[in-house]
N, C-alpha and C positions, 0 to 999 in steps of 0.2 A: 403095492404102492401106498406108502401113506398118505393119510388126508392131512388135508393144508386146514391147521390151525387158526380159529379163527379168535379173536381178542373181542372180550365184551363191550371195547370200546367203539359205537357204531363208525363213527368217520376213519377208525383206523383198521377198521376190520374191512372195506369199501374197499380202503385202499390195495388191503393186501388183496383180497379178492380181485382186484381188475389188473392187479400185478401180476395172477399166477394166471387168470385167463390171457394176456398179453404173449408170455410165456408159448401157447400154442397154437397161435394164432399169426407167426412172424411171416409164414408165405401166403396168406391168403392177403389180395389184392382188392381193395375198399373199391365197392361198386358207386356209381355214378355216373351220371347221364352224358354221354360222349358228344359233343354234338360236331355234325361233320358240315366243312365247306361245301357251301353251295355254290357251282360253278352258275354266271349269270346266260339264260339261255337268250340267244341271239334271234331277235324280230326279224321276219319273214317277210317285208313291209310288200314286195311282191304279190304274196298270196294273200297278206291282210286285205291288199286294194281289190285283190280278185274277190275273196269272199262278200268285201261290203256291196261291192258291183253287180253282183250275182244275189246278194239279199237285198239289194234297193227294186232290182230286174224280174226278184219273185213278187214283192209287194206290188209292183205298179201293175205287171200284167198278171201274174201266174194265181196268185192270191184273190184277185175280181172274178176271174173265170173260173176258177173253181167255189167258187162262193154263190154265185148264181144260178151252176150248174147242179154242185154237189149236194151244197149243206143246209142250200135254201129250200129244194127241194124237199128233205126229210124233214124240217120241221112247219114249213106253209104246204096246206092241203091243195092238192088238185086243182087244179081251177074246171069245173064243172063246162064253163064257156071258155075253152080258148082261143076264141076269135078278141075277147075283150082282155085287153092287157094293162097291168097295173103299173105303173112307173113308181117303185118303193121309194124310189129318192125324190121326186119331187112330194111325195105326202111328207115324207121325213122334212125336206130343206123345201115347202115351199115358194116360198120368199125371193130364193134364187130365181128364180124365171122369171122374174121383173124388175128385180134390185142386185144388182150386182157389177165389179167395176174391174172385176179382172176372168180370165178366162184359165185354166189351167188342166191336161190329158182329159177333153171333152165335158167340164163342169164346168160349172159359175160358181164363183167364190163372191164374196163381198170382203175387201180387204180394209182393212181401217186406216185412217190416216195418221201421218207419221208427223205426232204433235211434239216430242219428248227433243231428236232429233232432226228437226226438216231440212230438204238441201238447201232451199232458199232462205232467207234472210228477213225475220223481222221488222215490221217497221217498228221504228224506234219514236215513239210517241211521245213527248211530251204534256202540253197543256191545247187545251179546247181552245178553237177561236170563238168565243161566242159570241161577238157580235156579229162575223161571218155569218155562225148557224142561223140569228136572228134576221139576219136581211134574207137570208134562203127561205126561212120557213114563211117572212113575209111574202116575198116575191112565189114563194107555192102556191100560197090562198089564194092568189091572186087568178090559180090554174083549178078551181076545184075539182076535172074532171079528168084531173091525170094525177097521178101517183109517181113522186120523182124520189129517187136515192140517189146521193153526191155524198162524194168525197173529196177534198182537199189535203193535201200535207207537204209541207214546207222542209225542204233539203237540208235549209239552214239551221232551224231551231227545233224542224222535228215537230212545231206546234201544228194542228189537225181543225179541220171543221168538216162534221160528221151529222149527215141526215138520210136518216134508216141506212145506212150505209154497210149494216151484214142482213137486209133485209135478202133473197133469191129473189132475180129476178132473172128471165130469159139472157139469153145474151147477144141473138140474131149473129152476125160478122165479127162481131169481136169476139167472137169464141177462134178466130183467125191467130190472136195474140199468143194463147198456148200454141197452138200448134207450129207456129214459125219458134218459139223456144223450143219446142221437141224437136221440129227438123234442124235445129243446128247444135242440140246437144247432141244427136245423132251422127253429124257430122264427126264433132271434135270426137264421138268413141268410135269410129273410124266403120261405121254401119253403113254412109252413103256418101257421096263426094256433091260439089254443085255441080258439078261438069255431068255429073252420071246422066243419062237420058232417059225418060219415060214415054211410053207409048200413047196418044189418044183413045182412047176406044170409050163406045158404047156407054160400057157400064159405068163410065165416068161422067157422064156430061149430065148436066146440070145445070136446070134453070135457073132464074133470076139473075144476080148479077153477073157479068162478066161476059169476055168476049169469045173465049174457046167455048164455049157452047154450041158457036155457029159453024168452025172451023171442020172442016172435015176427018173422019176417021182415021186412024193411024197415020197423024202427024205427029212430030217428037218432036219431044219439049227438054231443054236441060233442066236441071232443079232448079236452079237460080232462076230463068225465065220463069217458073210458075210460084216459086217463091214470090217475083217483084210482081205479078200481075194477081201473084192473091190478096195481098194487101195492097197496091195500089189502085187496082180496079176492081178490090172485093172480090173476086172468082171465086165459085165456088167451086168450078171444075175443079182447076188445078188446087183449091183446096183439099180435094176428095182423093184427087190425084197423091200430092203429097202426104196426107193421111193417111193413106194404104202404103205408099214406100216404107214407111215410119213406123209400120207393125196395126195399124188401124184405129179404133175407138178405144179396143180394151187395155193397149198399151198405152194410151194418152191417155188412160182414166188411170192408171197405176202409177207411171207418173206425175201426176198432178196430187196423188196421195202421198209419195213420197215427195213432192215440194213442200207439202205441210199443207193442201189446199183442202178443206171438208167442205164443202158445198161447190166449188167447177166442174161441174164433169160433164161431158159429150155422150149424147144416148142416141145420136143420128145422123146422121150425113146431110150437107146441107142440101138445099137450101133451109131445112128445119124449118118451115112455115110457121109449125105447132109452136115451135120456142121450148120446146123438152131439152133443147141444151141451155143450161144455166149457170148462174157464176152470183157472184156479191161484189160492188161496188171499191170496197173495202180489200177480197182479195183480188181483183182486178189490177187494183192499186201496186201490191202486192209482187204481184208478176210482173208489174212493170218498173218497177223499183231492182228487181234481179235484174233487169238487161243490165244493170251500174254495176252488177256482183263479180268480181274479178273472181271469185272460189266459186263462181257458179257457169260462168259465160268465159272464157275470152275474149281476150280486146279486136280478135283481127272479126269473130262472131259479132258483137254490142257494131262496130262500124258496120257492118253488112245489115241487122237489121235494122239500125236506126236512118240507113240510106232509102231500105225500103219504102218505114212507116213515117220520113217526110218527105214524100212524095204523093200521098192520097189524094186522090184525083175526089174526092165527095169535102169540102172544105165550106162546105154550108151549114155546120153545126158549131165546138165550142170552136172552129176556127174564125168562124164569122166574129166572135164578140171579142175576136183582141184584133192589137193594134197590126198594121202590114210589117213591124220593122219587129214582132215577136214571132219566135222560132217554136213550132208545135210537130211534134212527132206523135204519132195517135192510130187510132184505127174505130171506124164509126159500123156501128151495126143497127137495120133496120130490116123486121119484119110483119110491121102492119099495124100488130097489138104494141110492138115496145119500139123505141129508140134510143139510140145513144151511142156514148161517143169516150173513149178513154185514152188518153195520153200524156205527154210530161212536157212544161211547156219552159221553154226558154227568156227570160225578159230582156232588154236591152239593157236594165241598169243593175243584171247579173243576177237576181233571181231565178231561180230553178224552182217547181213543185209540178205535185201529178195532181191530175184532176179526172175524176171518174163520174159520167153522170146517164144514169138508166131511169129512163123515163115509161112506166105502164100507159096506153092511153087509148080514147077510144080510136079503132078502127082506122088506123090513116092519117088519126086527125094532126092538122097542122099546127096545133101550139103545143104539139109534145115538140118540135122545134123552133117555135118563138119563145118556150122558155129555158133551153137549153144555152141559146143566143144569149138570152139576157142573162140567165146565171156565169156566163163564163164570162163577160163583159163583165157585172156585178165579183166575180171572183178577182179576176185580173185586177179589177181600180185598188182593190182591197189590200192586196198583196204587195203591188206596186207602192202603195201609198202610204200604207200602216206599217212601222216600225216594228218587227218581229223581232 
């Protein structure tokens, strides 16, 4: 075979070279990377749900028990005495066993409140009334021996008159006010009806106010009867009563987080003598501004409570200082150390506002409501008079 000539010329000697390699080269097929359809494989959504089901059913149970059993054993020694038992969780979390607002598979959590998103409704605050504040903080000095927080605020213009008014103070019966909006948000998510009936018993009855106290043992009550005799007559029975229907303390402190409320919470059943249930002035206000929340309440709910809370048979506090032809819807709580009285009052010449007023004072004493009287009479002329 003769050899392929090559020319001194390099680009054309290139050429001929890749010419006569070409030449031998005519069936061999240029390798490259094939790539094949991928068919799409089709979701199992059946066994997906099974799987996650069965890994949520190992973490809650399967995962604790064998963790206390297993792994905790090999790495904490013996216990020398086992009569004497450690509770790892409470050294770890323990804060929980005294502060805590929700309950969830036998712990206490402390959940935080829901400021970004709340369900209820801001009040929409404009400007300070100060000369309001100014006749208030006179008419205090005037008490040196009580500690009062008021609130005021106006429908119309949204203007406020505000003294210590996110101060905590107890809340005695008006801690009634959440619980009648949990029992009827509970209604509307279809968890109880008013008609449903509840039994009397024992574990329910409850001194201080109210008249089922006296009533005999397993008499039944519909919800609405102990709805209207909790807040009209304060009971605390049928308070206790509807508190337990309604999932109890820890469900009313979880909601009251998710209203957007950080300082209301319930840590007792009444009659709470101590006052460890507390609230602030300000969100008192707050939650009584929601009954008007059509995205929060319905209308046929807002009629049922507001039929209740003007009917209050205790109308010796801010209902004494207005006129007989003003319309007050309210709820007054007293137990010994605090008083006071929160609701939204109606004027004759169409003025609307809330007015919240929690009075600290000594022991019983009687001018935590001779000045209760006077500031709501002193609110009323103000409101009525003063051009907003």
């Amino acid at each position: 075979m003769a050899k392929p000539q090559y020319r001194n010329d390099y680009t054309q000697g290139y050429a001929t070279y890749t010419h006569t390699r070409s030449k031998y080269s005519t069936n061999i097929r240029p390798a490259y990377v094939r790539r094949v359809k991928q068919t799409k494989r089709k979701v199992n959504y059946i066994a997906l749900f099974v799987n996650i089901v069965l890994a949520v059913l190992f973490v809650m149970y399967v995962a604790p028990v064998y963790y206390n059993n297993v792994t905790r054993p090999l790495f904490v020694r013996a216990n020398k005495y086992p009569h004497i038992k450690t509770d790892i969780d409470k050294i770890a979390f323990p804060t929980t066993y005294y502060l805590y607002n929700t309950h969830f598979l036998g712990m206490n959590y402390l959940q935080k409140t829901e400021t970004k998103k709340p369900q209820m409704q801001k009040l929409y605050e404009t400007y300070n009334m100060t000369e309001l504040e100014s006749k208030l903080k006179n008419l205090a000095a005037a008490y040196p021996s009580l500690k009062p927080s008021v609130y005021v605020w106006d429908y119309e213009s949204g203007k406020h008159a505000d003294l210590l008014s996110n101060d905590v103070f107890a809340t005695a019966s008006i801690i009634k006010i959440p619980v009648l909006i949990q029992l009827f948000r509970s209604i509307e998510a279809g968890a109880i009806k008013l008609d449903d009936k509840i039994a009397m018993t024992g574990y329910y009855k409850s001194e201080g106010s109210g008249s089922l106290q006296f009533k005999g043992d397993n008499a039944v009550y519909s919800v609405d009867e102990l709805a209207r005799v909790m807040i009209t007559e304060s009971d605390n029975s049928a308070t206790n009563m509807l508190l337990a229907a309604t999932g109890g303390m820890n469900a009313l402190n979880q909601s009251l987080r998710k209203w957007g409320m950080k300082e209301t919470r319930i840590n007792d059943w009444l009659p709470d003598l101590a006052g460890t249930n507390v609230t602030t002035a300000k969100e008192m206000a707050t939650l009584l501004y929601n009954i008007d929340n059509p995205s929060f309440l319905s209308l046929n709910s807002r009629e049922k409570m507001i039929d209740y809370m003007s009917h209050v048979h205790n109308n010796r506090l801010i209902h004494a200082g207005l006129p007989k032809d003003a319309i007050f819807i309210h709820k007054t709580g007293d137990i010994g150390k605090m008083l006071g009285d929160a609701g939204i009052v109606y004027t004759p010449n169409g003025k609307k506002y809330i007015v919240v007023m929690l009075v600290n004072r000594p022991y019983n004493s009687p001018q935590g409501k001779d000045f209760i009287v006077a500031a709501s009479s002193l609110i009323y002329n103000y409101m009525v008079n003063t051009n907003l």
